[in-house]
C-alpha positions, 0 to 999 in steps of 0.5 A: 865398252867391256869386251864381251868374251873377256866378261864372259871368261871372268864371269863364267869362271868365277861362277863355277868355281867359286864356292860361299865363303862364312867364317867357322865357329865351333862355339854356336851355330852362325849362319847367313839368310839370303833370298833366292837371287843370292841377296841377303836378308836383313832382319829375318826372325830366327828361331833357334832350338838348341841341342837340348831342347831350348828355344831363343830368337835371334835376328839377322844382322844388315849382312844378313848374318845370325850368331845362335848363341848356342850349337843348334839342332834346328833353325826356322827362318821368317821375314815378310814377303817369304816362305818360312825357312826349316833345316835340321842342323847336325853338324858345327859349321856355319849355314847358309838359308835361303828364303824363297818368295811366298806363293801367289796365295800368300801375297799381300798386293797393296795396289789392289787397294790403292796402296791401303796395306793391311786390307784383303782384296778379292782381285786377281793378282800375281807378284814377281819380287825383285829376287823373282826377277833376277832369276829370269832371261829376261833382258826387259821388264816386259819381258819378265811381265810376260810369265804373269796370265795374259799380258802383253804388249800390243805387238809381240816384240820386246821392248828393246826394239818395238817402237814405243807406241806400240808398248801399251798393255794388253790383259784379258783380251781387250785390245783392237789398237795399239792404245794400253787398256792397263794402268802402269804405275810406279810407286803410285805415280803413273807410267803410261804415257800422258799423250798416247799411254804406252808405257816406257818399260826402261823408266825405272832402273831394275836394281831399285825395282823391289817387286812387281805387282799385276792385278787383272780385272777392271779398277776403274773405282779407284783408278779410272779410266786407264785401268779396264784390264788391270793395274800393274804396278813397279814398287822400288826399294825405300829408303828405309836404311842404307844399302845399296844394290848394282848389276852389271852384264854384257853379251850378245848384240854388242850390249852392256848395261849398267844398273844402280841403287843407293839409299841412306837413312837417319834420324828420320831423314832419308835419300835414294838414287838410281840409274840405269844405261844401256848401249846396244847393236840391236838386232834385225826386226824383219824377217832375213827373207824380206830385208833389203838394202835399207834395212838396219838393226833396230836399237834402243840406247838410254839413260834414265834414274831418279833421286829422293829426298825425305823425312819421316817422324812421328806418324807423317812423312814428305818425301820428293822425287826427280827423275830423267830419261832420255832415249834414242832408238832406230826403228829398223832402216836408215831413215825411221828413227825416234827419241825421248827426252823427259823430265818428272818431279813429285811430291808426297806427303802423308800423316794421321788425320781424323782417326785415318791416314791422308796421303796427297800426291802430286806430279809434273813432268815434260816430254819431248818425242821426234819420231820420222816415217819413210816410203820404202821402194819395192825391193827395199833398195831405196827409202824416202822420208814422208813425214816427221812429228815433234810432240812436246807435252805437259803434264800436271796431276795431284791424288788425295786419298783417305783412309780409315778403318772402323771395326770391321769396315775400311773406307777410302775415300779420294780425289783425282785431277789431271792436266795434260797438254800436247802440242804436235808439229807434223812436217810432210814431204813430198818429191818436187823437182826430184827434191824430197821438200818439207810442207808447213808444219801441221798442228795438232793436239790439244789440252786434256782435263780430268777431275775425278772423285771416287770412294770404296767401302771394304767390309770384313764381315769375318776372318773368312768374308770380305765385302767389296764396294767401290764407285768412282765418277770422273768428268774429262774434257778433251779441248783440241788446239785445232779451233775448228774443232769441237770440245768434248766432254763426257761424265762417267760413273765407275761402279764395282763390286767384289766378295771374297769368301774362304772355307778351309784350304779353298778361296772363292772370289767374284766381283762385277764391274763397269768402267770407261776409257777416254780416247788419249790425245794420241789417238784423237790427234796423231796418225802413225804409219808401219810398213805400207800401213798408215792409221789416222786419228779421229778427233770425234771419237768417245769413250768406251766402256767395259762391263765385266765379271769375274769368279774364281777360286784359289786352293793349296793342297800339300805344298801346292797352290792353285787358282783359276779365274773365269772373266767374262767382258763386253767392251761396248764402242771400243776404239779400234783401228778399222781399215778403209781401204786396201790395195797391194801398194798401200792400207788405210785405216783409221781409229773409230769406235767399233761396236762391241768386243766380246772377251772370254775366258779362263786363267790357271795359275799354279805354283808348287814347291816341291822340295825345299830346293826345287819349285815350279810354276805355271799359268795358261790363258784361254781367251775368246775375244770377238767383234760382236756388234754390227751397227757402226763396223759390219764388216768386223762382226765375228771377226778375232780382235787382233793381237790376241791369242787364243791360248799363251801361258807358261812355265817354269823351274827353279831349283835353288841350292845353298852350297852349288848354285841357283838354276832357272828355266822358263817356257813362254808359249803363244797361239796364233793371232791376227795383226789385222782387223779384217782377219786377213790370211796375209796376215796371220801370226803364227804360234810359238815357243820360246825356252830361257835359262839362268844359273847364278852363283855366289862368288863372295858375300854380296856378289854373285855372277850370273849367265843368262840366255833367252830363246836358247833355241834360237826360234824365229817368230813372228811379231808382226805384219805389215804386210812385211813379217817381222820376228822376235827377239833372238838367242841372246848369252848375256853374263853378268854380277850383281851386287848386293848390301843390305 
């Protein structure tokens, strides 16, 4: 392993010291387009005016680099996906340009759509671009996500040591467990989890990720019953030519981490590669005045990449991809462990037909997960494993989907089937004769089976209206390995409607919906245990269902752009985790279906661009999110969902400078909530802030260093109660560079 304070020496100097090199030319005016993370940008538009008046196009070359042909007085910069670039010349030097990201206004999300590019779409969205990314602290994608309106995580911990069934997504404040109401995908292949949806963050390896995008609001028409709060989605950078991109940093926690992206192009045919590893001490999730001797620094090592393979001709294309992960954690004592070994392959494929474009997509992975639990003696000096969970699961899934635009109307029409089959083996121990003893194994899990066909019909009346119509039916048939046990099986129907109309400078949208979530294998089959707390399954549960609104408006003012959203959500039998009983030594709950949670609110999100060097951005939530109904849980009526605030948001700066260097900070702050269905005082999360920065620097073309540091106040807040309060990522320094060719 690289020595921290040597990397940091290298590093650090070279960034304050080190200055753009581009060749001198007295000719004509030469120069370099780079985006705001120091990347540069191949095949930009360049509109030149001369010196006398005469204006000519150029483009940048796959360094980034443009020749003029003639001494400039004024160069204007554009490419897909940024702002459009203007500087005023009066010198003979070479320029350097940077492009910043266009703003949420702007952004063309095809996940929206179901990846239909070209359609408008009425749903909220926010876009982090991959330079976006590297400009923030944030040592996770999660973590990043966190600066978009409402997400998070079931808990507040990061990633990096929250045990990975508790890395479901939470947006618009319909939670009450652990289980993600948000679809995740990768390049259109999903990311939850196919036994209990929670999403490995880590998956895919941040040099390939080209942008993010996060739509809110229920999609259950086009993408079924793990999208009541949304879809977010990583989208990697294609092989469309060679480059290549690699980011190495180190720092605190004893961590180093290693990221790579290739691709090749020609003649059609093309490749890809990535991979990603990470080696850490990790850190201390309790709280220091209730750790004892039994207490360790929880950590997450892994390993993950993927490879592609395709070609591409005359309108069609087929391209195939496997990918591996594999990743070892300790959950924070000497006994309470997990790890994760997985394995995908896909396949897609796509070409005109009838007048439309078809793209069928299939997929099959495996997962091996072991996951250990302990009793923890009082005064933490002693520590017994109680029970240990092997999982192996098989998951099969193919999506067809068509596409075709008739004047002013698009229709999308598709069809989904998904297989998953989990097998769990669950050892118990108990004290015999003093010996900590192993029972049989218990089996559980069953064999799940979705078939699903949906259809949406988008209409542009004129360039200023849009119409949205869209239902998706889906048949599920749950089968438990338990013979005891009864089948279930439920038919749906997911309906949706949205409009989007624009006057002037000002956008409003609206749509209303109505869409169910299947109970995972998870939560039917596994129980779980944190602190003295321990959630049973419930193999009887049924789906819940969502009906919502939405209404919004979006306006740009001078070099501003603002929107706000107001929702409104009933999630009628939500599945919740619902305490039986209660004593000072131990907590039972058990997953049931709770009667309605009633979710309301407003998102604000701003972004101004206020010089040509300096921007900022910001977003707040204000979420009411309550238990409404009284039949099936009375004693949760009017009782705070858990693990939403009532108010988080945040902000941020960037000041970008072609000559010095880039500067970042950003602000993410949270109200106070409950870990805990009965809104216990014991326990209450307390609200909190925590400040990050970056600054980067060019050091040669294609390389920049950069330093990092998240929580630069060193704020200890709180992410859990078990009753045990456990605390959130502290100070982190982490120094690094990052390669780029285009």
């Amino acid at each position: 392993m690289i020595r921290q304070s040597g990397l940091f020496f290298l590093l650090a100097a070279a960034l304050f010291t080190a200055s753009p090199a581009l060749a001198q030319s007295t000719a004509s005016t030469i120069g370099t387009v780079v985006d705001i993370s120091g990347a540069v940008v191949p095949g930009a538009d360049v509109v030149v005016t001369s010196r006398d008046g005469r204006t000519s196009t150029v483009h940048t070359d796959a360094d980034g680099n443009f020749d003029a042909g003639v001494m400039a007085s004024r160069v204007r910069v554009s490419s897909t996906g940024f702002e459009t670039a203007t500087i005023e010349i009066s010198g003979t030097g070479p320029v350097q340009i940077i492009l910043r990201p266009v703003n949420f206004a702007d952004s063309v999300v095809v996940t929206a759509t179901r990846g239909a590019e070209r359609l408008p779409s009425a749903a909220s969205s926010t876009v982090l671009t991959s330079a976006e990314l590297s400009n923030m602290a944030a040592g996770a994608l999660d973590d990043a996500l966190r600066s978009t309106p409402g997400f998070t995580l079931f808990r507040r911990s990061s990633s990096r040591v929250a045990n990975p069934t508790t890395q479901g997504v939470t947006l618009r404040g319909v939670s009450g467990s652990g289980a993600s109401r948000t679809l995740v995908l990768a390049d259109g292949v999903p990311l939850n989890d196919p036994f209990g949806s929670w999403v490995y963050w880590n998956r895919i390896p941040m040099a390939a990720v080209d942008r993010v995008e996060v739509v809110r609001g229920a999609t259950g028409d086009l993408y079924g019953a793990g999208a009541l709060g949304g879809v977010v989605q990583l989208l990697t950078v294609q092989p469309s030519r060679t480059r290549a991109r690699a980011t190495f940093d180190g720092g605190s926690h004893d961590t180093f981490r290693g990221s790579f992206f290739g691709a090749a192009e020609k003649n059609g045919w093309n490749a890809s590669g990535a991979y990603e590893g990470v080696r850490t001490n990790g850190v201390y999730v309790l709280a220091s005045e209730v750790r004892g001797a039994v207490d360790t620094r929880a950590d997450s090592d892994y390993k993950t990449g993927f490879a592609t393979f395709g070609k591409r001709g005359n309108g069609w294309h087929v391209n195939a991809r496997g990918a591996a992960y594999t990743e070892d954690r300790n959950n924070g004592t000497v006994v309470q462990v997990n790890n994760t070994d997985w394995k995908q392959l896909s396949l897609d494929l796509g070409g005109l037909v009838g007048g439309g474009v078809l793209e069928v997509h299939g997929v099959g992975s495996t997962q091996d997960y072991y996951q250990t639990f302990s009793f923890v003696a009082a005064g933490r000096a002693t520590e017994r494993l109680t029970f240990e969970q092997f999982i192996d699961t098989a998951h099969r899934g193919v999506n067809a989907q068509w596409t075709r635009p008739v004047n002013k109307l698009t229709m999308i029409v598709g069809g989904d089937f998904r297989r998953t089959r989990a097998l769990q083996d669950e050892l118990r121990y108990a004290l015999v004769a003093g010996v900590n003893t192993p029972s049989a194994p218990f089996i559980s899990g069953g064999t799940e089976n979705v078939f699903a066909g949906y259809a949406r019909a988008n209409v542009a009346v004129t360039d200023a209206l849009t119409f949205e119509l869209g239902a998706r039916a889906d048949s599920w048939k749950s089968q438990p390995q338990d013979a005891a046990l009864a089948a279930k099986e439920v038919t749906y129907v997911s309906p949706r409607a949205a409009v989007s109309v624009r006057a002037g400078r000002v956008q409003f949208q609206g749509s209303a919906y109505h869409a169910s979530r299947t109970p995972s294998l998870n939560e039917l089959h596994r129980r779980f245990a944190a602190g003295n707390q321990i959630t049973n399954a419930n193999p009887l549960l049924n789906p819940e269902t969502l009906t919502g609104v939405e209404g919004g408006v979006l306006t740009q003012f001078a070099r501003a752009s603002v929107r706000a959203t107001a929702f409104f959500n009933n999630l009628d039998g939500a599945i919740a985790n619902v305490t039986l009983s209660s004593t000072p030594t131990q907590i039972i709950r058990q997953r049931q279906n709770s009667d309605t949670i009633r979710a309301t609110g407003v998102e604000i999100e701003i972004d101004s661009r206020f010089t040509s060097t300096l921007s900022a951005s910001g977003q707040i939530v204000f979420t009411s999110s309550h238990f409404r109904g009284s039949l099936a849980t009375p004693a949760l009526r009017d009782n705070d969902v858990p693990q939403v605030p009532k108010v988080q948001g945040g902000l941020a700066l960037t000041w970008v400078h072609p000559k010095w260097f880039t500067a970042a900070t950003q602000v993410r702050f949270s109200g106070k909530q409950f870990d805990d269905d009965l809104n216990t005082p014991a326990f209450v999360l307390g609200a909190y802030a925590v400040w990050d920065a970056t600054a980067s620097r060019q050091i040669v073309r294609g390389l920049n260093g950069f330093i990092a540091v998240e929580n630069i106040l060193d704020q200890q807040y709180d992410t859990a109660r078990t009753p045990l309060r456990s605390i959130g990522w502290p100070r982190t320094v982490r120094v690094g560079a990052r390669m780029t060719w285009q």
